[in-house]
Backbone as a ProteinNet text record, in pm:
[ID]
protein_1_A
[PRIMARY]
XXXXXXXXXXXXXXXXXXXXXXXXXXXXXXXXXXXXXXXXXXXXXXXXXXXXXXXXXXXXXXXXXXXX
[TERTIARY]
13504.2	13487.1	13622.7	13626.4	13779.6	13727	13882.9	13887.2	13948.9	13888.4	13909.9	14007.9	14090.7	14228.6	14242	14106.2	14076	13941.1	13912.9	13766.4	13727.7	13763.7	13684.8	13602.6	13463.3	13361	13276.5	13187.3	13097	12991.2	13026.8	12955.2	12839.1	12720.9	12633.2	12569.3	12590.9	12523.6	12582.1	12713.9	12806.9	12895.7	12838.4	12877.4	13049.4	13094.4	13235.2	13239.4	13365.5	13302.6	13328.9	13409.9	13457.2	13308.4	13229.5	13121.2	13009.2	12953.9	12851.9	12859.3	12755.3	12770.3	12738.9	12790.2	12699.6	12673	12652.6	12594.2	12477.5	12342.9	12311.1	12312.7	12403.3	12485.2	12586.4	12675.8	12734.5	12603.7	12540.5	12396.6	12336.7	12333.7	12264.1	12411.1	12536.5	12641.8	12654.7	12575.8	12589.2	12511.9	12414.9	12315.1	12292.3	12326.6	12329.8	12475.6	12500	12634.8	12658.3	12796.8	12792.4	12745.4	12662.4	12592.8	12696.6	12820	12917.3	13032.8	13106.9	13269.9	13402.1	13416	13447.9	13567.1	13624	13733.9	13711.9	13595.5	13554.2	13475.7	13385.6	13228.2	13143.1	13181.8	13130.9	12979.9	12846.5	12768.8	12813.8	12843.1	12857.6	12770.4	12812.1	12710.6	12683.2	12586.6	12565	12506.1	12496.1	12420.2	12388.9	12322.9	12301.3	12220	12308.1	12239.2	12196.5	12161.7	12121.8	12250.8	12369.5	12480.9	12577	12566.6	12647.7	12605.3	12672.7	12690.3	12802.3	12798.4	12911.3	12887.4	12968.1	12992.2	13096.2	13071.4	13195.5	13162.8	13309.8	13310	13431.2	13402.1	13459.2	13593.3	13635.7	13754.3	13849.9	13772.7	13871.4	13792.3	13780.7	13739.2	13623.6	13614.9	13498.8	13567.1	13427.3	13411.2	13298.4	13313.7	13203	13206.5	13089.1	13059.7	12973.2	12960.5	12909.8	12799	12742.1	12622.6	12720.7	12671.4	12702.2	12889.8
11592.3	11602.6	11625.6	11563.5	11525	11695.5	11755.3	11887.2	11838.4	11908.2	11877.1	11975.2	11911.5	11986.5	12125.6	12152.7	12261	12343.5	12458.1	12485.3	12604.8	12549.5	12640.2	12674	12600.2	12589	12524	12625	12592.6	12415.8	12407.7	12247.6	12263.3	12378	12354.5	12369.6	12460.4	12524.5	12495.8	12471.8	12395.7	12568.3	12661.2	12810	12846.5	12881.5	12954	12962.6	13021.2	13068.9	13246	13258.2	13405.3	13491.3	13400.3	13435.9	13498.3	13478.6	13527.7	13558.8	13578.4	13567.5	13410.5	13363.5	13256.8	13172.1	13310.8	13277.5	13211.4	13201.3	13083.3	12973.2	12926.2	12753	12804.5	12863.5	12844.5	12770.2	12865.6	12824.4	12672.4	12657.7	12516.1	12410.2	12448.7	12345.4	12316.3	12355.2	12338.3	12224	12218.7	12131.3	12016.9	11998.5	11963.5	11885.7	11782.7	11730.4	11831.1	11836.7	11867	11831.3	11877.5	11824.4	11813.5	11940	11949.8	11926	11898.8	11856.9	12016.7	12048.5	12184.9	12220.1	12101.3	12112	12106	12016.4	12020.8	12067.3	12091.4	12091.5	11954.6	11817.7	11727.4	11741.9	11645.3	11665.4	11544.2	11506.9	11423.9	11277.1	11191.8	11042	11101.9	11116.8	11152.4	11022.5	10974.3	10904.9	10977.6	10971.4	11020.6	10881.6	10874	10788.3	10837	10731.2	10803.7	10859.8	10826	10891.8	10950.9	11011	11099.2	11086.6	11105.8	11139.2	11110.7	11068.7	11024.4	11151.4	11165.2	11265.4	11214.8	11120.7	11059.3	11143.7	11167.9	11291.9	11162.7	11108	11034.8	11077.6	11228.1	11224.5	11256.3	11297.4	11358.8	11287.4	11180.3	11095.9	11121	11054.7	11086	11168.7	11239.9	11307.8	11324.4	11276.6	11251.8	11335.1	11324.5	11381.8	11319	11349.7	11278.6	11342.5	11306.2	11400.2	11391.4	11499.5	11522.8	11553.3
10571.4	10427.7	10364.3	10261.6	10219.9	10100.4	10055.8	9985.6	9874.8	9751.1	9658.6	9652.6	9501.5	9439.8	9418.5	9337.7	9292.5	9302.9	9366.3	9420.7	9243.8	9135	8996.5	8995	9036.3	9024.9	9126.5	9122.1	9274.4	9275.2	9385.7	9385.8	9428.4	9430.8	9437.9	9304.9	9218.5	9096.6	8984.6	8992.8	8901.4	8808.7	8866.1	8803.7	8832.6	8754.5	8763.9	8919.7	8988.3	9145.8	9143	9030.2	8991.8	8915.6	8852.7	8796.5	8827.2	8997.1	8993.6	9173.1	9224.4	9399.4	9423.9	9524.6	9587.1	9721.7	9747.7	9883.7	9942.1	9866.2	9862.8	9850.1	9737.9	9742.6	9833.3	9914.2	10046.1	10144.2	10170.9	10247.9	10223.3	10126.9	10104.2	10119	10097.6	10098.4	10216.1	10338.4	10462.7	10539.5	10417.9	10451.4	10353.7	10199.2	10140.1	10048.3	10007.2	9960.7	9824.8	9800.2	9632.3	9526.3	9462.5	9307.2	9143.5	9162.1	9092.9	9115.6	9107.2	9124.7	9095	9208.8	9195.7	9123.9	9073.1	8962.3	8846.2	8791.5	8663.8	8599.9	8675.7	8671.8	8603.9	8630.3	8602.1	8698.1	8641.5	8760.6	8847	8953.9	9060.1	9076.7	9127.6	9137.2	9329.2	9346.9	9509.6	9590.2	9667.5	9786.1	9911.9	9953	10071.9	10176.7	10322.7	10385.4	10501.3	10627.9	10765.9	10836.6	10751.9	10882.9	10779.8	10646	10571.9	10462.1	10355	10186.2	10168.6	10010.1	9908.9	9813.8	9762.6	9622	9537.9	9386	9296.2	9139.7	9153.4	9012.6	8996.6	8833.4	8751.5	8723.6	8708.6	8728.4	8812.5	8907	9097.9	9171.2	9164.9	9341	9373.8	9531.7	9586.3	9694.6	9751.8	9853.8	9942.9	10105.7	10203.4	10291	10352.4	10456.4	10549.7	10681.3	10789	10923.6	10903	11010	11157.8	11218.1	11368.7	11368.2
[MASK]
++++++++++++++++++++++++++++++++++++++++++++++++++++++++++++++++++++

């Protein structure tokens, strides 16, 4: 999984990361692609297939990931 520039904002909930706890979107980011773009908080274009995920935030790229 490629790392984004800036981790502002959490890519599961789209929340500040200074803002609140979140250890449940840790938990689910384990299993699940990003929904937010952790630099902007844009919401994300996602795919998910049988052998990874895409994540495209319009203004920082994409970012994948890959089963196994």
């Amino acid at each position: 999984m490629s790392a984004q520039r800036s981790e502002t904002f959490c890519g599961y909930c789209g929340e500040p990361r200074h803002a609140a706890e979140h250890e449940r979107c840790e938990r689910s980011a384990l299993l699940e692609p990003p929904r937010f773009c952790r630099a902007c908080r844009r919401r994300m274009v996602v795919q998910v297939t049988p052998t990874g995920w895409t994540a495209r935030c319009s203004r920082h790229g994409e970012v994948t990931g890959a089963d196994g």
